[in-house]
VODOKOL-706178 format. One record per residue: x, y, z of N, C-alpha, C in turn. Coordinates in steps of 0.02 Angstrom, whole numbers, padded with zeros to 5 digits, always signed. Each point is the difference from the previous one (the first is absolute). Example, Ala and Ser with C-alpha at 12.3 -4.5 7.8 and 13.67 -1.06 7.14 Angstrom:
# VODOKOL-706178
+00660-00284+00390-00045+00059+00000+00045+00060+00000
-00018+00053-00036+00042+00059+00003-00039+00055+00037
//
This chain:
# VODOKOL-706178
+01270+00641+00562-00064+00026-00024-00036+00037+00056
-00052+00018-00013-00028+00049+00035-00084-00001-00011
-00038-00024+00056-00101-00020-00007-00004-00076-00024
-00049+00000-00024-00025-00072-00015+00018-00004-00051
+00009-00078-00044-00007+00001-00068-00037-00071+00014
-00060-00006-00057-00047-00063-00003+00018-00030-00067
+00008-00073+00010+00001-00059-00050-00050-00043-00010
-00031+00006-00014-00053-00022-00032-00041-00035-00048
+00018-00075+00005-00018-00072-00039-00076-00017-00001
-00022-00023-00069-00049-00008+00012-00062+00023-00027
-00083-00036+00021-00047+00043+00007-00029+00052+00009
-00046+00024-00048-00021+00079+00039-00010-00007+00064
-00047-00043+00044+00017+00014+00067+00052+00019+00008
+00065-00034+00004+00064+00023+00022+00008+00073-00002
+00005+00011-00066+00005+00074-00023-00032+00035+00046
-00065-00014+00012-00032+00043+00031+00024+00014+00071
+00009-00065+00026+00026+00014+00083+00074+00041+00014
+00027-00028-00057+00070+00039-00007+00007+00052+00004
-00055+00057-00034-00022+00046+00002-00026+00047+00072
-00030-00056+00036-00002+00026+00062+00034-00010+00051
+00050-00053-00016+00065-00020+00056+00038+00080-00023
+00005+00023-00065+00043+00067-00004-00013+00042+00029
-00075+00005-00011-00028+00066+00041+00010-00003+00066
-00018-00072+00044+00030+00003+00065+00037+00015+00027
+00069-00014-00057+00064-00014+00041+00017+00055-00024
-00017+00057-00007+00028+00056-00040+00025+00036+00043
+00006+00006+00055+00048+00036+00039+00055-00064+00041
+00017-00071-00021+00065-00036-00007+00070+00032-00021
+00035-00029+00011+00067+00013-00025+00038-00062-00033
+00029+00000-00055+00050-00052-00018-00030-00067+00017
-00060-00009-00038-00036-00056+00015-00033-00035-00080
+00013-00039-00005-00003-00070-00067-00063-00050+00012
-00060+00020-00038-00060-00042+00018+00006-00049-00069
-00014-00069+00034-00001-00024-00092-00075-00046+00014
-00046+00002-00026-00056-00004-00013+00002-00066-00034
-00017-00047+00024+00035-00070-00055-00062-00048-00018
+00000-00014-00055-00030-00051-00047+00009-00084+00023
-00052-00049-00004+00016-00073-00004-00035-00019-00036
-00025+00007-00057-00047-00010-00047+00029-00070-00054
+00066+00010+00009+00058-00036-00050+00060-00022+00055
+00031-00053-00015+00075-00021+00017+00035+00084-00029
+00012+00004-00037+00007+00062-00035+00002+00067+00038
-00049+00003+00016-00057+00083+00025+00069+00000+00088
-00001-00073+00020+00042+00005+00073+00059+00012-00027
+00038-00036-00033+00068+00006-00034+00007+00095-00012
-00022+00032-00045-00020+00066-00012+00006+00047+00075
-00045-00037+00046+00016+00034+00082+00063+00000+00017
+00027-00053+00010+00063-00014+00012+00048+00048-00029
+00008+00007-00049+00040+00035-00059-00017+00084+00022
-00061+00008-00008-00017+00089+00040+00032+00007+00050
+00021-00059+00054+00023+00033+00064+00037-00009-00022
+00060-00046-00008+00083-00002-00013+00025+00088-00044
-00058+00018-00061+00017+00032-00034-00018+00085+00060
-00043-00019+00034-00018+00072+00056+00090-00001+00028
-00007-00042+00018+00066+00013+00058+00090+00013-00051
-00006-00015-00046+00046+00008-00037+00000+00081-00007
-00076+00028-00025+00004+00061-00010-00002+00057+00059
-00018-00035+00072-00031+00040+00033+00040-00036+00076
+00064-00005+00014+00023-00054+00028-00018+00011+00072
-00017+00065+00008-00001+00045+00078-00087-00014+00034
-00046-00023-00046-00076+00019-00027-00005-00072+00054
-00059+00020+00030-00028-00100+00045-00071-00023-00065
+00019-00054-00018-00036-00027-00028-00063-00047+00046
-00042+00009-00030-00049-00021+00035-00081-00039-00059
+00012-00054+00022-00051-00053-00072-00054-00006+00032
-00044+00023-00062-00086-00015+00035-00033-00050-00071
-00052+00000-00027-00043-00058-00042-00007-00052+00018
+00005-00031-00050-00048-00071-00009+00058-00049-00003
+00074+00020-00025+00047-00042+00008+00037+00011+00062
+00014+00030+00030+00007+00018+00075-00051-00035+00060
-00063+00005-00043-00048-00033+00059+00012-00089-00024
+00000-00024-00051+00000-00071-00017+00076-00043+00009
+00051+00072+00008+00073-00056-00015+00035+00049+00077
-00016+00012+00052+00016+00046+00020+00063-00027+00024
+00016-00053+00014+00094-00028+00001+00030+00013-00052
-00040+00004-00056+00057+00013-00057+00040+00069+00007
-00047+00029+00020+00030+00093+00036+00013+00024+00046
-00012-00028+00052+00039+00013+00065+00079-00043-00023
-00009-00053-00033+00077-00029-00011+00051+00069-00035
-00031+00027-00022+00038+00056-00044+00033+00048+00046
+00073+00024-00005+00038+00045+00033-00026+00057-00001
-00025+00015-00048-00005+00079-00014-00082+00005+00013
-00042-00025+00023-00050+00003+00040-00012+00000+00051
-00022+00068+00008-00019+00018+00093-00028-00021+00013
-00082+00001-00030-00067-00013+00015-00040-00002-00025
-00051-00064+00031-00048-00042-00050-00067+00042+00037
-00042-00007-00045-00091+00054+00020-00039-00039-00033
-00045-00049+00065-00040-00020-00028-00063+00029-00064
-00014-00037-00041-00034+00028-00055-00081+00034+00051
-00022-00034+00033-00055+00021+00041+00020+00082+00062
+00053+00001-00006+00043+00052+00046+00035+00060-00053
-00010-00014-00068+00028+00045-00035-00013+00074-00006
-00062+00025+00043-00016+00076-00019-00014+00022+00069
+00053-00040+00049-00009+00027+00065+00072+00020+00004
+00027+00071-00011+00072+00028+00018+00040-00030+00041
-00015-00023+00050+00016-00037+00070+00064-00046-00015
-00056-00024-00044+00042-00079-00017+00075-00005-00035
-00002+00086-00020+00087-00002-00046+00033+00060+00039
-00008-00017+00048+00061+00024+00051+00045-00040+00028
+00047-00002+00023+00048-00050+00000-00055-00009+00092
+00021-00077-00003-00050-00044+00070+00024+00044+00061
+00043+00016+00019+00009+00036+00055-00010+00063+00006
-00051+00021-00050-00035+00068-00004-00096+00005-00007
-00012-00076-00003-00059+00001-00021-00027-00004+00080
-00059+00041-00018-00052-00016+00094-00024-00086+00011
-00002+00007+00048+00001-00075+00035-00084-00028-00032
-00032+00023+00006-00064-00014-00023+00006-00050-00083
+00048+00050-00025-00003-00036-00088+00019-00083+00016
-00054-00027-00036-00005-00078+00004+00021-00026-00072
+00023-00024-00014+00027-00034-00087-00086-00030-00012
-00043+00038-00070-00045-00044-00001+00021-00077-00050
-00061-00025-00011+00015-00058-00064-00046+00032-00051
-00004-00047-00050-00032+00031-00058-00062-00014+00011
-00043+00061-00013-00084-00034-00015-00037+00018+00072
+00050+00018+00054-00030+00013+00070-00038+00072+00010
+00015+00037-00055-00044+00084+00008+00031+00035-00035
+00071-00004+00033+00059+00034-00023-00028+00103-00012
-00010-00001-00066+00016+00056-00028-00089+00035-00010
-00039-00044+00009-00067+00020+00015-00024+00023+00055
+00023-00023+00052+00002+00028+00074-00010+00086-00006
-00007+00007+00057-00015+00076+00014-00021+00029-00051
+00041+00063-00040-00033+00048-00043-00028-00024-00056
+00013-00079-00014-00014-00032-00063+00041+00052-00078
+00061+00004+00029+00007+00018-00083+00035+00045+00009
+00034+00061-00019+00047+00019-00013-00008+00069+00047
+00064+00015+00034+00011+00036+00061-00002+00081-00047
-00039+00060+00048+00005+00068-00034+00062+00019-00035
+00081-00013+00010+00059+00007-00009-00022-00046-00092
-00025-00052+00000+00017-00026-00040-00073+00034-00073
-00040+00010+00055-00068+00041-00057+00044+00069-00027
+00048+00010+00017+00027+00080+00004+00030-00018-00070
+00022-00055-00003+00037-00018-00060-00023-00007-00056
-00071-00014-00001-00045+00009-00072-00006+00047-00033
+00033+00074+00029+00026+00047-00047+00041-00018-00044
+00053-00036+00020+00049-00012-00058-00005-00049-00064
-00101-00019+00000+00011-00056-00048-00074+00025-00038
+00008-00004-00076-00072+00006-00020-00021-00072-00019
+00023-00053+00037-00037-00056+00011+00030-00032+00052
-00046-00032+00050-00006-00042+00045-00009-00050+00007
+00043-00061+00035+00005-00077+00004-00050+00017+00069
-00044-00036+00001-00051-00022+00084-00011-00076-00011
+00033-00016+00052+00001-00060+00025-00096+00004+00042
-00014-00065-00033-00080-00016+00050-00002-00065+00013
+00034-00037-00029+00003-00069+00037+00052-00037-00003
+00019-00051+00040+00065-00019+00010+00000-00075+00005
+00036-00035-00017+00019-00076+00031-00062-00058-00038
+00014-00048-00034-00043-00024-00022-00009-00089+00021
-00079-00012+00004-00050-00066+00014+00033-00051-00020
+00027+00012-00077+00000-00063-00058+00068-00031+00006
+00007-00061-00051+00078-00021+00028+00007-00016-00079
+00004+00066-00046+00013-00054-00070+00073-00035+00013
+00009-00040-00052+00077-00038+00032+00060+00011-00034
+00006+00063-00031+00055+00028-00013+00014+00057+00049
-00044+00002+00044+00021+00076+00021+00023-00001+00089
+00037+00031+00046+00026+00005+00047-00024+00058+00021
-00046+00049-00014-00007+00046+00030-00049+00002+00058
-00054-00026-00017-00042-00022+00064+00043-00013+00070
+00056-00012-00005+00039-00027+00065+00047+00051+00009
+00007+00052-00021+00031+00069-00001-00059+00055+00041
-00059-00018-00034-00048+00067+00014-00058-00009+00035
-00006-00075+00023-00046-00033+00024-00069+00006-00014
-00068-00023+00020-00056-00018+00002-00023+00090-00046
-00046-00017-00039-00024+00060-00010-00053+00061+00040
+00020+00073+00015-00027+00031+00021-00014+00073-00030
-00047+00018+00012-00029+00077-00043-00016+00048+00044
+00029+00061-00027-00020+00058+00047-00071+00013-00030
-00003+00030+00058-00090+00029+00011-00006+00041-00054
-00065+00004-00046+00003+00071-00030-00002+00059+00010
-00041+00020+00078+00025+00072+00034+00081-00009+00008
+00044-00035+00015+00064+00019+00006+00026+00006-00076
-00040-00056-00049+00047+00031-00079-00017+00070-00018
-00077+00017-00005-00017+00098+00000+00036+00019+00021
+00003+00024+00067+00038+00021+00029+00052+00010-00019
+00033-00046-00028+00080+00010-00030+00008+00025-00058
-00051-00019-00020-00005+00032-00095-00027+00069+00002
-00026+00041+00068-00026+00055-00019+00052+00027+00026
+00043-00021+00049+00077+00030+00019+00049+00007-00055
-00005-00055-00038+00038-00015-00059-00029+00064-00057
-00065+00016-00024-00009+00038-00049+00022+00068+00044
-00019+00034+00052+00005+00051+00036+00093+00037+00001
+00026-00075-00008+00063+00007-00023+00024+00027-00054
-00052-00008-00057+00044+00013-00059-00038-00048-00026
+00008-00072+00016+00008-00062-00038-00067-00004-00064
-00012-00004-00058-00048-00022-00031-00017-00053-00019
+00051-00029-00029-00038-00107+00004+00057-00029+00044
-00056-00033+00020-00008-00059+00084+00029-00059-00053
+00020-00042+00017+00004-00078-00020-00002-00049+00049
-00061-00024+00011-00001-00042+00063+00044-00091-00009
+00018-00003+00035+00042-00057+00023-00005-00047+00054
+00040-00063-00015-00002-00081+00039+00019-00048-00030
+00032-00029+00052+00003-00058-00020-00058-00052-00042
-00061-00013+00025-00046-00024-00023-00057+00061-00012
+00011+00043-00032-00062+00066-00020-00071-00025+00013
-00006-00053-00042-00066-00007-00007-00029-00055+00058
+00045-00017+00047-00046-00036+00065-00002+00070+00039
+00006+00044-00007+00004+00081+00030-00079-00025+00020
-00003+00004+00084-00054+00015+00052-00042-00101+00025
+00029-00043-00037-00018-00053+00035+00013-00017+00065
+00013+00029+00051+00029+00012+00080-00027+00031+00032
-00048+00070-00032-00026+00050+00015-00066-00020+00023
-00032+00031+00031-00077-00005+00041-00035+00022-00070
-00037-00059-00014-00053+00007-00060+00020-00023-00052
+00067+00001-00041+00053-00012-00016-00015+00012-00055
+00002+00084-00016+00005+00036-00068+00053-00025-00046
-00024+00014-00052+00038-00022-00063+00058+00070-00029
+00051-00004-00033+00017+00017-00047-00032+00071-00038
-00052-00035-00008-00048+00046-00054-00032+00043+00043
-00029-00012+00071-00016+00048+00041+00054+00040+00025
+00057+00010+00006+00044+00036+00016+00006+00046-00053
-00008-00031-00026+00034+00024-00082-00068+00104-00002
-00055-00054+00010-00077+00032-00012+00027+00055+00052
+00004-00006+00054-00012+00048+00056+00073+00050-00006
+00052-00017-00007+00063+00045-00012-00039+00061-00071
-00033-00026-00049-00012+00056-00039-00071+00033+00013
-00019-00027+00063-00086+00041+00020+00035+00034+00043
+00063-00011+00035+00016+00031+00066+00048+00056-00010
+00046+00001-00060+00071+00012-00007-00026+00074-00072
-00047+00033-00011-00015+00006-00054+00059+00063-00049
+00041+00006+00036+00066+00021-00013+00050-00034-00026
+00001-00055+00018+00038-00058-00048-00021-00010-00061
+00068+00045-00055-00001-00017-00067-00011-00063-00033
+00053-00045+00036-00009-00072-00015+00001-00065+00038
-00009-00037-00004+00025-00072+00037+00007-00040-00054
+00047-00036+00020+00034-00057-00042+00004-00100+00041
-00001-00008-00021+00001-00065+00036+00066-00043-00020
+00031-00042+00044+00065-00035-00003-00044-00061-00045
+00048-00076+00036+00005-00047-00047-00081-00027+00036
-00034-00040-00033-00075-00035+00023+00010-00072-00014
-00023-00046+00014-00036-00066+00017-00050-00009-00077
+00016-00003-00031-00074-00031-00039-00046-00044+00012
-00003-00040+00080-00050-00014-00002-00015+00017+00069
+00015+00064+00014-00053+00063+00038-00027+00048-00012
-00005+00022-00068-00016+00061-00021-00068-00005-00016
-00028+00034+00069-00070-00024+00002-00037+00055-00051
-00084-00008-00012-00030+00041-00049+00000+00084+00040
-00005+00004+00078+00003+00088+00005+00054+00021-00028
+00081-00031-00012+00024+00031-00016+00016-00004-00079
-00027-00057-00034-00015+00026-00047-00022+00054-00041
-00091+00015+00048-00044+00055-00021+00053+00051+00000
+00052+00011+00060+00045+00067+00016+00042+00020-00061
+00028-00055-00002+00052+00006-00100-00039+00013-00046
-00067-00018-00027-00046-00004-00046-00006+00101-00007
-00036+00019+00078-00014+00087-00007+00008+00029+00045
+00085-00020+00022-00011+00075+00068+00093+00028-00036
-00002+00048-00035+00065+00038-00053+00042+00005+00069
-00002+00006+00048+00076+00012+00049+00020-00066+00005
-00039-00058-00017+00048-00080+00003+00038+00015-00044
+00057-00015-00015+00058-00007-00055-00023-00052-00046
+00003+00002-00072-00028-00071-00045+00069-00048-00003
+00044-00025+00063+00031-00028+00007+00000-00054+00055
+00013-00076-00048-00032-00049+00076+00086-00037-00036
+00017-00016+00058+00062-00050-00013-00031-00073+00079
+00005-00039-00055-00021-00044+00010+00049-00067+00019
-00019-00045+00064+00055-00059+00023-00003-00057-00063
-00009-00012-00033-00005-00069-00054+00064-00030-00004
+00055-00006+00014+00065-00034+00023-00002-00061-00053
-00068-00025-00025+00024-00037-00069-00061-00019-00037
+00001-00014-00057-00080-00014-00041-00002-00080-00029
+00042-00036+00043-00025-00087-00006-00036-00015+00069
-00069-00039-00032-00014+00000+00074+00018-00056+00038
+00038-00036-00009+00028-00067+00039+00069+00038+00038
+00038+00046-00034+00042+00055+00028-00024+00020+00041
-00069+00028+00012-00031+00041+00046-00013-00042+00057
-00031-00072-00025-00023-00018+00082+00073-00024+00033
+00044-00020-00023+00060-00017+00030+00037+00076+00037
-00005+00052-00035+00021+00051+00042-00068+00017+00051
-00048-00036+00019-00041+00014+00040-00050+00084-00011
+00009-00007-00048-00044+00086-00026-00073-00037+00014
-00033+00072-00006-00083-00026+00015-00048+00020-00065
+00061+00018-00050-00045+00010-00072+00002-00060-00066
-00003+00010-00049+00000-00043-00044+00015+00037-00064
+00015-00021-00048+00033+00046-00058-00086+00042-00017
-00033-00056-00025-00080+00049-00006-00021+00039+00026
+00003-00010+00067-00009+00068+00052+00034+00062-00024
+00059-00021-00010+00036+00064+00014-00032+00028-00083
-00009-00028-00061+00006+00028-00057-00076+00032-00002
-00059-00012+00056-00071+00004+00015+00012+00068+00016
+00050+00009+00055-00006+00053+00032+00033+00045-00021
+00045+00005-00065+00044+00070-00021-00056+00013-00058
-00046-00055-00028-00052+00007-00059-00049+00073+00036
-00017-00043+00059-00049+00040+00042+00006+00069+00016
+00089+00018+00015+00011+00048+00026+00024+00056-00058
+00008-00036-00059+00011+00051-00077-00090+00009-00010
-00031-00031+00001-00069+00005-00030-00054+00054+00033
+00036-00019+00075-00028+00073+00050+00046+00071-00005
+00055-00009-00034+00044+00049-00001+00065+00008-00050
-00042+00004-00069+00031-00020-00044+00083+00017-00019
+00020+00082+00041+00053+00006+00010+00076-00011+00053
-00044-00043+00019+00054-00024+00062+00041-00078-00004
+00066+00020+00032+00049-00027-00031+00032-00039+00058
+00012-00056-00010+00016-00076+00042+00061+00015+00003
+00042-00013+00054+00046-00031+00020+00009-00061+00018
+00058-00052+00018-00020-00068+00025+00076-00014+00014
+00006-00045+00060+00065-00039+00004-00008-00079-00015
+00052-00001-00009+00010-00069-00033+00063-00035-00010
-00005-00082+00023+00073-00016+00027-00009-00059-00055
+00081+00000-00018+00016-00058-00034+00040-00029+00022
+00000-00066-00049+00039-00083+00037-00018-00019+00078
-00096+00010+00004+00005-00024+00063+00019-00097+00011
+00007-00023+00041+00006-00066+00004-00038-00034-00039
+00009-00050-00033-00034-00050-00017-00042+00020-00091
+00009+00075-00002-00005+00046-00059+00035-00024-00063
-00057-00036-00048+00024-00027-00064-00009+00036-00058
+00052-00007-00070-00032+00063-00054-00048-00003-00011
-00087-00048+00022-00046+00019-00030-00038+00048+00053
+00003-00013+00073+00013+00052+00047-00014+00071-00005
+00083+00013-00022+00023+00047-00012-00050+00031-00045
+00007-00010-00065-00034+00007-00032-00073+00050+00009
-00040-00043+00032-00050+00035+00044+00003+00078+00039
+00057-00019+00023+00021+00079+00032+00015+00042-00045
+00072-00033-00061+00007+00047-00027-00083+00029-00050
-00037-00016-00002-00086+00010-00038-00011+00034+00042
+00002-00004+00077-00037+00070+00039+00014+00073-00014
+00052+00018-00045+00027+00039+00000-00065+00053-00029
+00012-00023-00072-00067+00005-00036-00081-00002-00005
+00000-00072+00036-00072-00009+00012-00031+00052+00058
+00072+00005+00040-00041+00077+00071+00017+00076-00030
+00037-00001-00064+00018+00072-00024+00046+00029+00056
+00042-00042+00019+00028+00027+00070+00046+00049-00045
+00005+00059+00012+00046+00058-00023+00057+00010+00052
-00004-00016+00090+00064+00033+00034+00000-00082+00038
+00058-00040-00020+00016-00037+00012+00065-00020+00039
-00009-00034+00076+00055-00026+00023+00032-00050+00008
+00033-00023-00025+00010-00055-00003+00076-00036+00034
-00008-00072+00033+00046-00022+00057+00013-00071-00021
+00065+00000+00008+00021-00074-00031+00009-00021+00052
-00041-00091+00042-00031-00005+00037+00077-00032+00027
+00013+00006+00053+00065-00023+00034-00018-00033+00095
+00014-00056+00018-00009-00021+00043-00026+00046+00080
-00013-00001+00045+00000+00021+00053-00006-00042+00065
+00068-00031+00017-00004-00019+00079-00062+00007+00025
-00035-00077+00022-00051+00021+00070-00076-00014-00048
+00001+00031-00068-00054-00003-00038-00012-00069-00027
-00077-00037-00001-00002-00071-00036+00027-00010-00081
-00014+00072-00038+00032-00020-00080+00080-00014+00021
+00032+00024+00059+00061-00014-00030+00029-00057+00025
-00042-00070+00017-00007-00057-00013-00010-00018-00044
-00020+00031-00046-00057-00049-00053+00056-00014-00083
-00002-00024-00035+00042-00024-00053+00010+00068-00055
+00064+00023+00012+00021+00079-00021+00005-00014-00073
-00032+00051-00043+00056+00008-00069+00057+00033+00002
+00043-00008-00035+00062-00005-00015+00014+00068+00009
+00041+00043+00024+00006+00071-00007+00021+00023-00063
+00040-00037-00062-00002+00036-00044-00070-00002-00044
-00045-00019+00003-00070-00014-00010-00048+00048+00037
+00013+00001+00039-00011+00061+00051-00004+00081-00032
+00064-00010-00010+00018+00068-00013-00010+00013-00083
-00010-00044-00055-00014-00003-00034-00092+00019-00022
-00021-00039+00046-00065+00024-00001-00044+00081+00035
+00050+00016+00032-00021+00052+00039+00026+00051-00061
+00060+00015-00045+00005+00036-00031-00038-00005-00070
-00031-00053-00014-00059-00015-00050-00057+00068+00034
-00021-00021+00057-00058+00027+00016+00018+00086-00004
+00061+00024+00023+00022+00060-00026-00019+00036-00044
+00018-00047-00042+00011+00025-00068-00056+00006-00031
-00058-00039+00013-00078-00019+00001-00037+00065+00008
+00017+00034+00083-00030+00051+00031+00031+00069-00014
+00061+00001-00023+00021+00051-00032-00025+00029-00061
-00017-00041-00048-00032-00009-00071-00077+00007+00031
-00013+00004+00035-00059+00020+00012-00026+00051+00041
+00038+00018+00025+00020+00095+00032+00023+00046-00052
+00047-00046-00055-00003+00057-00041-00049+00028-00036
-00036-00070-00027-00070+00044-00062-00037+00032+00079
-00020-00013+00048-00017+00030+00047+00012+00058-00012
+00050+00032+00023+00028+00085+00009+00005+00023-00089
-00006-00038-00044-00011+00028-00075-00087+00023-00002
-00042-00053+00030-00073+00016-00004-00006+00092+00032
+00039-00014+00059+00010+00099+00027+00011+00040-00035
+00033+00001-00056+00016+00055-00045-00047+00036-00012
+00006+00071+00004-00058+00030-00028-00079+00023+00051
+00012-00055+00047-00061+00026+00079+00026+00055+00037
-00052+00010+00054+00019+00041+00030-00006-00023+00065
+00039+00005+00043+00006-00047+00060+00024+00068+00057
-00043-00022+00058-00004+00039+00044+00058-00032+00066
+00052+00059-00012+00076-00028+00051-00006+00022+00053
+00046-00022+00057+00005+00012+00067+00070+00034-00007
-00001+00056+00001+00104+00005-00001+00015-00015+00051
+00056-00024+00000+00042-00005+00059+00040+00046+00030
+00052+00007+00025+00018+00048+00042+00077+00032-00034
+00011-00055-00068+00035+00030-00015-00014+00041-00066
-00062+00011-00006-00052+00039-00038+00013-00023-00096
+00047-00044-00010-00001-00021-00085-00006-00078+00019
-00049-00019+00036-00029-00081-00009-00060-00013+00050
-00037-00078-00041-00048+00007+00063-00048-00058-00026
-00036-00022+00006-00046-00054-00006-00069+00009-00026
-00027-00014-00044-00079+00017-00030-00026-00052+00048
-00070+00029-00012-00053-00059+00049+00015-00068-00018
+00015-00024-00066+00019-00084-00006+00063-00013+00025
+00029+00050+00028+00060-00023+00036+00085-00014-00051
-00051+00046-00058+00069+00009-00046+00042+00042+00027
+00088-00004-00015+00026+00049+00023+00013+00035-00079
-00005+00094+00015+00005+00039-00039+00032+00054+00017
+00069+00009-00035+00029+00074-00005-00015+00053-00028
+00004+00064+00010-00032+00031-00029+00035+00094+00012
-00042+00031-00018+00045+00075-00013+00020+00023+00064
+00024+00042+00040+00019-00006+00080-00076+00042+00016
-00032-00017+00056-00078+00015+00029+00015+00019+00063
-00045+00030+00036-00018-00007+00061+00003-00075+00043
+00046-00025+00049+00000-00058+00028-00072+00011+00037
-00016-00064+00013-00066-00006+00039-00049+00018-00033
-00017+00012-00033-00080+00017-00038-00004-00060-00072
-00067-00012-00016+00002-00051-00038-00025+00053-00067
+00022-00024-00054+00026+00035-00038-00058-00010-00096
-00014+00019-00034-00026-00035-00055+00057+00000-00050
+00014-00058-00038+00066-00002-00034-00028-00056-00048
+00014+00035-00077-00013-00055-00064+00079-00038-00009
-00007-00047+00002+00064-00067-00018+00001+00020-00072
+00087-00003+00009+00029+00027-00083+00023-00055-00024
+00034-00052+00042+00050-00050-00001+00015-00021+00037
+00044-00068-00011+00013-00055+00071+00087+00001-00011
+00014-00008+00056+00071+00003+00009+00024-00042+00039
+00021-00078-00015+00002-00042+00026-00049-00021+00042
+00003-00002+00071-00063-00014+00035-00038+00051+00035
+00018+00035-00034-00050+00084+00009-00020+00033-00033
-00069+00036+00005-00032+00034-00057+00029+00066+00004
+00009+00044-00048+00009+00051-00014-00063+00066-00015
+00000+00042+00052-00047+00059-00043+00017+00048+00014
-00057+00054-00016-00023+00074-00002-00048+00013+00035
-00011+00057+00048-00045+00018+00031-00056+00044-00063
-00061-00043+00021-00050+00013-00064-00041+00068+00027
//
């Protein structure tokens, strides 16, 4: 092979950094980045399998593992033959670090997670890598990283460490590099979004970032927001969804389950009411905007009346873009002590909830028929996303310009139109 090729597991963070490990390494040679997931027993297994499968295809190529399963299992990958080199997750957007060791300057120190890492200096993404927002009419921006909380299914906190937020002069900054590029909707990103600036001097919220990117940025078509906390979504950023049209009417939301005895055992900080308070709140301020939510089944100790409960969130939150994870152990985490259901129960219930959220995406994208929804094309100019974050094909357009288009029809999990 010949340049970089990026693998890429995972979170939009990931995506996003991946994105700028390419742009970095873009003058490399015969070099295999695999970007790795620990979210799941699973998500590592999957890493594993990318490299065996890199080197099969690419046998000449140095593989080289960076994420969250690299940073949490990092014997599991240095044990591997066909792995050159491990990059710490806090060291991932410093070039340095994926040169083979007897090329790197003496100075480069291996960080740990949570120590600065990738906030340091320019805070955020190197000119080489702003250059690259030409090639996208939407943008992943990473603004905060590594999270406080320890719910007890999850391993990532110990991948990405303590939570930290870039400054908002360094997120402008990037987003006016980013539109100057080309780019028209931003989608800001993190691990924990909504503790975005508890670290910070004064320790702005969320909603103030949110406020000042569209007082500051007034060129930015849109911003979009990743996954949120329901019980941080404070009232500024409410007011922001309620009346400022460049927010996207799209909130995807953490609710991981709607029993609340489920909830305090996975250590969440909401309650099923909360969460059904706050999608009431956020349709009532904005009657067209459309929920997302993840949500795991067969967590431990999870009985059919449980379940049950969750499977009701589906409905009771009108969740239309649903993800859903059939809940599987994780080394190191307290649930995967705790008294498991059965995996064919497991998996049984997770494809209930499927089937739940599917049936409810569809009358979803049927209610579209007939609107007129304002698209983002993409770059390959016949697809692209309306502000609710539907995806819609459509007659071939101009890439990059957002477009007015009446929905004719749905086509599996995409709307179909005409430029109106």
């Amino acid at each position: 092979m010949s340049g970089v090729a990026l693998i890429s597991h995972g979170c939009r963070l990931n995506i996003a950094e991946s994105e700028k490990i390419a742009a970095m390494l873009a003058g490399a040679d015969d070099l295999v980045v695999v970007n790795s997931c620990a979210v799941t027993a699973e998500a590592v297994k999957s890493a594993r399998q990318a490299v065996r499968r890199a080197k099969r295809e690419h046998p000449e190529a140095r593989i080289v593992v960076t994420g969250c399963a690299a940073e949490i299992e990092p014997a599991t990958f240095r044990a591997m033959p066909e792995v050159a080199d491990i990059v710490p997750n806090a060291s991932k957007l410093d070039a340095d670090y994926y040169l083979p060791s007897s090329q790197r300057r003496l100075e480069s120190i291996p960080r740990q997670a949570g120590d600065g890492g990738i906030w340091e200096g320019s805070h955020g993404l190197q000119p080489a890598l702003r250059r690259r927002g030409e090639l996208h009419a939407r943008t992943f921006l990473p603004v905060q990283n590594g999270c406080d909380h320890r719910c007890t299914f999850c391993i990532i906190p110990f991948g990405r460490g303590p939570s930290r937020s870039l400054p908002a002069g360094g997120v402008i900054d990037e987003i006016k590099a980013a539109v100057d590029a080309g780019t028209r909707e931003v989608i800001l990103t993190g691990v924990d979004l909504t503790a975005y600036g508890a670290d910070l001097p004064g320790q702005p919220s969320l909603g103030s970032l949110v406020a000042r990117i569209l007082r500051h940025v007034a060129d930015l078509s849109r911003l979009r927001l990743s996954s949120l906390d329901p019980c941080e979504v404070d009232d500024s950023l409410l007011d922001l969804i309620a009346h400022e049209p460049r927010l996207m009417p799209h909130v995807h939301l953490s609710l991981q389950a709607g029993d609340d005895l489920v909830l305090k055992r996975m250590k969440r900080r909401h309650s099923r009411a909360q969460a059904v308070d706050l999608v009431a709140r956020l349709k009532a301020l904005r009657p067209d905007i459309v929920i997302g939510a993840d949500l795991i089944a067969g967590f431990p100790t999870e009985d059919e009346a449980m379940f049950a409960n969750t499977l009701a969130l589906i409905d009771d939150c009108a969740i239309a873009l649903a993800h859903i994870f059939p809940y599987s152990p994780r080394a190191g985490t307290p649930a995967a002590r705790m008294p498991q259901v059965a995996r064919p129960i497991v998996k049984a219930r997770a494809a209930r909830l499927r089937e739940a959220a599917q049936r409810r995406k569809a009358a979803w994208l049927q209610e579209q028929i007939g609107t007129v929804r304002q698209v983002l094309v993409e770059l390959d100019g016949v697809s692209g996303h309306a502000e609710n974050f539907a995806r819609v094909t459509l007659p071939g357009s101009a890439p990059n310009k957002i477009v007015a288009v009446r929905i004719t029809a749905v086509d599996g999990d995409n709307l179909v139109g005409i430029l109106a």
